[in-house]
C-alpha positions in Angstrom: -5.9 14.9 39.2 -6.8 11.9 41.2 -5.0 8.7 39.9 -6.5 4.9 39.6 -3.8 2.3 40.8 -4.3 -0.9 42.2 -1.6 -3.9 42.1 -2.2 -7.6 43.1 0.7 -9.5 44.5 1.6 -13.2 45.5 4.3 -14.4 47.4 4.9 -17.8 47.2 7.7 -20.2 48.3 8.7 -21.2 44.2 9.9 -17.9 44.0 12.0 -17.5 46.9 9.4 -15.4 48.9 8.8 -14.7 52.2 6.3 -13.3 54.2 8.2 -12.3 57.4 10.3 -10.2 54.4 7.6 -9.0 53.0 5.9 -8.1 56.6 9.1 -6.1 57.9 9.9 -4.1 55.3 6.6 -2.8 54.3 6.3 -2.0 58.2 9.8 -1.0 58.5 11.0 -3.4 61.5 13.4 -6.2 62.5 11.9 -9.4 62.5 13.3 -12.4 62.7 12.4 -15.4 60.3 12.4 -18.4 62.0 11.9 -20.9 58.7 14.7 -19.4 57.3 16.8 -18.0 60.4 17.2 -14.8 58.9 16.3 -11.7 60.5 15.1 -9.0 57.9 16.0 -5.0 59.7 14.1 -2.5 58.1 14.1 -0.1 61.2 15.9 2.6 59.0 12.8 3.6 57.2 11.5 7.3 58.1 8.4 6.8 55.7 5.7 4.8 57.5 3.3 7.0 58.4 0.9 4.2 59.7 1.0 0.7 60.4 -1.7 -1.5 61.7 -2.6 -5.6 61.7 -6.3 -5.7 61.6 -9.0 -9.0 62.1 -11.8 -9.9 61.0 -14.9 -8.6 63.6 -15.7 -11.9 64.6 -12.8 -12.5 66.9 -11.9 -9.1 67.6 -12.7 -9.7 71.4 -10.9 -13.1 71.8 -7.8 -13.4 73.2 -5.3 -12.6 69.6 -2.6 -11.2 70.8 -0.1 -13.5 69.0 -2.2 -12.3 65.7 -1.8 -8.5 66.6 2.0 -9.0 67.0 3.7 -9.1 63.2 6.7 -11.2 63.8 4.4 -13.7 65.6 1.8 -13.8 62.7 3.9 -13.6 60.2 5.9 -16.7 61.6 2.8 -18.6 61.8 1.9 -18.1 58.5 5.1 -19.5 57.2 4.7 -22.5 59.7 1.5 -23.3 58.5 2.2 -23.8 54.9 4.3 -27.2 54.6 4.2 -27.6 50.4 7.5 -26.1 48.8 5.4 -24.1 46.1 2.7 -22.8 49.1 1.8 -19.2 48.7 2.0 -17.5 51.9 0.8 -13.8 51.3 -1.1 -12.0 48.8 -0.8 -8.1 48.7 -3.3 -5.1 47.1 -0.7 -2.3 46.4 -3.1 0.8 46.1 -2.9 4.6 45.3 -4.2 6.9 47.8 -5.3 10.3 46.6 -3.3 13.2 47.2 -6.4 15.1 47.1 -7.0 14.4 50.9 -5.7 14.8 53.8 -4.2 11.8 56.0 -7.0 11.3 58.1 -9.3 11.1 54.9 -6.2 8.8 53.2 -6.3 6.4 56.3 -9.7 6.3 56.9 -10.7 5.2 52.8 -7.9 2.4 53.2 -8.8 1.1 56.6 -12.5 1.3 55.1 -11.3 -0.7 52.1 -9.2 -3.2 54.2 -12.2 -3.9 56.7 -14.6 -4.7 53.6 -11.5 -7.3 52.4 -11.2 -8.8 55.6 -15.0 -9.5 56.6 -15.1 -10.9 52.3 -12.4 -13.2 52.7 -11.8 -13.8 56.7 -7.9 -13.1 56.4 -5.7 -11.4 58.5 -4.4 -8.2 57.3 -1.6 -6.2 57.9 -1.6 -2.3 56.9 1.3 0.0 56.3 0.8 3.4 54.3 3.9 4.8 53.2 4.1 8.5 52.3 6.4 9.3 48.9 9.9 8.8 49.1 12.8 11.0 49.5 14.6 10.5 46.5 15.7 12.2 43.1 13.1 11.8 40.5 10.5 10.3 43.2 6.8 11.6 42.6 6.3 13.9 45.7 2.4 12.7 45.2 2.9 9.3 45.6 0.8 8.0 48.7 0.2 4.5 48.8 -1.1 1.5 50.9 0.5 -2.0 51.2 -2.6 -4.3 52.1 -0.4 -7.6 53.4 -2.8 -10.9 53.7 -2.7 -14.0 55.1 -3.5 -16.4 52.3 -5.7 -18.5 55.3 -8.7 -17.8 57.5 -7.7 -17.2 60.5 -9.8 -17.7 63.4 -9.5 -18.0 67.6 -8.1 -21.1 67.0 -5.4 -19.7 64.7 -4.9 -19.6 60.6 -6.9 -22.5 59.0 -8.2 -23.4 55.1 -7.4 -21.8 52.3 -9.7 -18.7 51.8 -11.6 -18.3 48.5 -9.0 -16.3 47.0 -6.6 -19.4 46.9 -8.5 -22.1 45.3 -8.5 -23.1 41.6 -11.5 -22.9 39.3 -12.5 -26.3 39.4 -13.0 -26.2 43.2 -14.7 -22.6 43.2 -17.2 -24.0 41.1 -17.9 -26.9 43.0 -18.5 -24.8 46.1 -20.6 -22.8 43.5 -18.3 -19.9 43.1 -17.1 -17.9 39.7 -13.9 -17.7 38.3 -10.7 -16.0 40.5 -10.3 -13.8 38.0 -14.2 -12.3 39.3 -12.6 -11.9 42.3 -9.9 -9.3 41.1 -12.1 -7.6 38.8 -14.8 -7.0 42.2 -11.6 -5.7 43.7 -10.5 -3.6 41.2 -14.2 -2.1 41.2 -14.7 -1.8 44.7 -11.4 0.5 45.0 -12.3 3.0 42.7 -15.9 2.9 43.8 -14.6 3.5 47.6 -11.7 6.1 46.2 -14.8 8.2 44.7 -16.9 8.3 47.4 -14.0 9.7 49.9 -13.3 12.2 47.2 -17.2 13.0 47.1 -17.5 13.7 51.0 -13.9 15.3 50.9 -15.9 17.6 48.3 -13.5 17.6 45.4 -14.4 17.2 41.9 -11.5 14.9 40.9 -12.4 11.2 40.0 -10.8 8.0 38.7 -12.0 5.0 37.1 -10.7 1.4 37.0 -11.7 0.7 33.6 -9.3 0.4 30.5 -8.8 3.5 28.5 -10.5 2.0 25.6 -13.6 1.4 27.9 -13.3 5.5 28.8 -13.7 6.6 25.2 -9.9 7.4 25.4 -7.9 7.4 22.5 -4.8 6.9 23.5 -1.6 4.5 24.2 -1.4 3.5 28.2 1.6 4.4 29.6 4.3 2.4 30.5 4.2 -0.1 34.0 7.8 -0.3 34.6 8.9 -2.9 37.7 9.5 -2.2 40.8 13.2 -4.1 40.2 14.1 -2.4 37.2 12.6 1.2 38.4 15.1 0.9 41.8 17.6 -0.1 39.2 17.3 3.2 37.7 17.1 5.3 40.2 20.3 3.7 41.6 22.2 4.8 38.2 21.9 1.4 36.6 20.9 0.7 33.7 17.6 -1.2 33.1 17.0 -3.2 29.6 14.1 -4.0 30.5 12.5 -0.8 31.4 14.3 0.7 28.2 12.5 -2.5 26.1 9.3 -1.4 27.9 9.8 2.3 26.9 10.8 1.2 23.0 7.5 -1.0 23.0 5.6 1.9 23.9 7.5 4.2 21.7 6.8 2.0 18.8 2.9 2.1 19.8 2.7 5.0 19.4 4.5 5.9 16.0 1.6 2.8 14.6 -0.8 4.8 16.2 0.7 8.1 14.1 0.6 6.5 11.1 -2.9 4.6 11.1 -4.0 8.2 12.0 -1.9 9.8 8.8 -3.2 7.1 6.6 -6.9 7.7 7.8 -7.1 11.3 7.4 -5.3 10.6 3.6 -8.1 8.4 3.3 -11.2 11.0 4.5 -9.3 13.7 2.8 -9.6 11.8 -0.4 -13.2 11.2 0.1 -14.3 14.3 0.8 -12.6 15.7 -2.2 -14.2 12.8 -4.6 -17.4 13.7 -2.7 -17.1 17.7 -3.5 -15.8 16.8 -7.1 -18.8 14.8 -7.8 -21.5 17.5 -6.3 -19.6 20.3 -8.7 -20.2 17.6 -11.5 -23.9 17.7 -11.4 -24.5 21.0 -10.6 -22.4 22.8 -13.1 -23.3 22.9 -17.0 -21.9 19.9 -19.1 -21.5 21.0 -22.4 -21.9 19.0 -25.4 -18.7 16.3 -25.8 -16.8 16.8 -22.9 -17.7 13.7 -20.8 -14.8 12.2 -21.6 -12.8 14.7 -20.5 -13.8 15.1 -17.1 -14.0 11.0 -16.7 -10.4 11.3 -17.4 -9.8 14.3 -14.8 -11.6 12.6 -12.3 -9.7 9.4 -13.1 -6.4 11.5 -12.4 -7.7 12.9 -9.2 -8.4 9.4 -7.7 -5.1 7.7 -9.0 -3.3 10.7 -7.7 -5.1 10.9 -4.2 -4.8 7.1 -4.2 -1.4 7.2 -4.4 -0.8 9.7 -1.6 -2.9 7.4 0.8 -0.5 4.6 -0.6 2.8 6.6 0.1 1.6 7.4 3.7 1.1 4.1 4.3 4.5 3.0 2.9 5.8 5.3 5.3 6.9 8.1 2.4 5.4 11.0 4.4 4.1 10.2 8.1 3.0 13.5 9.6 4.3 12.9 13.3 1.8 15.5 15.2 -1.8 16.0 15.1 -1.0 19.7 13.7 0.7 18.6 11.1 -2.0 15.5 10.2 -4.6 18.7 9.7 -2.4 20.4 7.5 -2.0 18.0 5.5 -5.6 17.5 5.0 -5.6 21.2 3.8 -3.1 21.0 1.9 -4.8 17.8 0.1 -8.0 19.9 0.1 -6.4 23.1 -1.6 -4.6 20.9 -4.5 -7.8 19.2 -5.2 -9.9 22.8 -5.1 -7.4 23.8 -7.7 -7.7 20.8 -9.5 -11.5 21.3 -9.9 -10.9 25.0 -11.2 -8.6 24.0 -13.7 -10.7 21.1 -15.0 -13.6 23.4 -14.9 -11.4 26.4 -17.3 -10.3 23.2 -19.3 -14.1 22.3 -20.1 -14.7 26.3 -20.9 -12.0 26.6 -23.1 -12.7 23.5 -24.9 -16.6 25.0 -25.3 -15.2 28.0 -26.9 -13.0 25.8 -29.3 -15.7 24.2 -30.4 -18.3 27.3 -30.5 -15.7 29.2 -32.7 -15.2 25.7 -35.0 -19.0 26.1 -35.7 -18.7 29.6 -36.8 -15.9 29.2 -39.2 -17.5 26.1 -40.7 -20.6 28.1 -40.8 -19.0 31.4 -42.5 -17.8 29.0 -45.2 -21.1 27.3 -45.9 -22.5 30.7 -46.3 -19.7 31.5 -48.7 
């Protein structure tokens, strides 16, 4: 099954960041940083399977050689940001469908990176790294890094700010919409592009970018856990925040359990009431014995009430959806039986009374 997954990520100066980092590993070489004088060697890494820094078509014929040579773009971009907060990169992490081949992976992000780059004007550098080699690794994994430039960059070299980077109140004086419409275009586009490749690739399998709750799907997301605190893991650590992450979603999920035990207590209860009160009217009521099914219904609804309070209260939580509809059955069959023996109650009670006028009548007679 084809999965959804797209990730937008900034790196910016405040948090120690740096694009030359950011550029080498993700294309797994040695550059050197010339802000910082560090020199980041990735050259190790055996799972690059393609790597490319692409331009916008405008100035693909001009002379940008220094643009299509990482270390000497990724430099730039660093030199051209002067504030100690700048961000100098913005990244879409994205999922690439183990469904196709390689040609059809590369071809659906390169088609996706060329819409970004002609939207924004950015430079853009591509690396799509197959799944790693490492215990408890997903062997489907496929993904793309889509590195950016956070300015236009033209023959001249990297200039303003593109759209992506400015704050609301200048978007809407240029008469653009919120960021946050930019993202959610993205986010769209992606799985619109994903579905078409799929499509020509002629398999069935699908994704969608919309919340679960927007699918019809009733159920708890999984868990995102971090990058940091997945490596952390994997490197026999231990992580509290990936184990707080799993608790959370534990704990969703139990709520979830018990709204769902509490609710089919609840429909359980009407049903019976409902079935109870159809019996009522179609069966005969003999003479004086309205109280007495008043107080058998009253039973039945203190009785069912109570079970629907006790679930709630935690007293009996079934944990599985197997167990939830027995439950129900089990609630049905008591109140069934319920209804027979109100039902030989009222009979009996008829026959009392039936016998009562006999006597009385023998002794009149005598």
């Amino acid at each position: 099954m084809a999965v959804y997954f797209l990730n937008l990520k900034t790196f910016g100066r405040s948090g120690g960041s740096s694009a030359v980092s950011a550029a080498a590993y993700r294309a797994g070489e040695r550059i050197h940083d010339e802000r910082s004088g560090r020199t980041y060697d990735h050259t190790d890494r055996r799972d690059v399977l393609h790597k490319e820094i692409m331009l916008p078509g405008s100035i693909e014929s001009a002379d940008m050689d220094w643009a299509r040579d990482r270390s000497q773009l990724w430099n730039a971009a660093e030199r051209a940001e002067t504030r100690s907060n700048a961000r100098v990169a913005r990244e879409y992490l994205v999922a690439l469908p183990v469904e196709l081949d390689a040609a059809q992976r590369l071809a659906l992000v390169r088609g996706f990176s060329r819409e970004l780059i002609e939207k924004y004007r950015f430079a853009l550098d591509l690396a799509v790294h197959a799944p790693r080699d490492f215990p408890g690794s997903d062997p489907r994994n496929f993904h793309a890094h889509l590195l950016a430039t956070t300015r236009e960059i033209t023959a001249e070299g990297l200039t303003v700010k593109t759209s992506l980077e400015l704050n609301d109140a200048k978007r809407r004086s240029l008469g653009l919409g919120p960021a946050i419409n930019e993202l959610l275009y993205v986010r769209e586009r992606w799985a619109t592009a994903t579905n078409e490749a799929l499509r020509d690739a002629h398999i069935d399998a699908r994704v969608d970018h919309r919340t679960l709750a927007a699918q019809g799907i009733d159920r708890e997301p999984y868990p995102y856990i971090p990058r940091a605190a997945f490596e952390m893991e994997r490197n026999g650590y231990r992580s509290a925040q990936a184990e707080r992450l799993r608790e959370e979603y534990r704990a969703r999920i139990e709520a979830r359990l018990q709204r769902d035990a509490v609710a089919a207590a609840a429909s359980s209860t009407q049903s019976s009431l409902s079935s109870a009160g159809a019996a009522s009217r179609t069966a005969p009521a003999p003479a004086g014995s309205a109280s007495h099914t008043a107080a058998a219904t009253n039973t039945s609804i203190a009785r069912e009430t109570s079970a629907a309070a006790d679930a709630a209260a935690g007293l009996k939580r079934p944990q599985t959806l197997d167990e939830i509809r027995r439950q129900a059955r089990e609630d049905w069959l008591r109140m069934r039986q319920e209804a027979v023996n109100a039902s030989s109650a009222k009979s009996s009670s008829a026959a009392a009374g039936q016998t009562r006028e006999r006597v009385d009548d023998d002794h009149l007679s005598r």
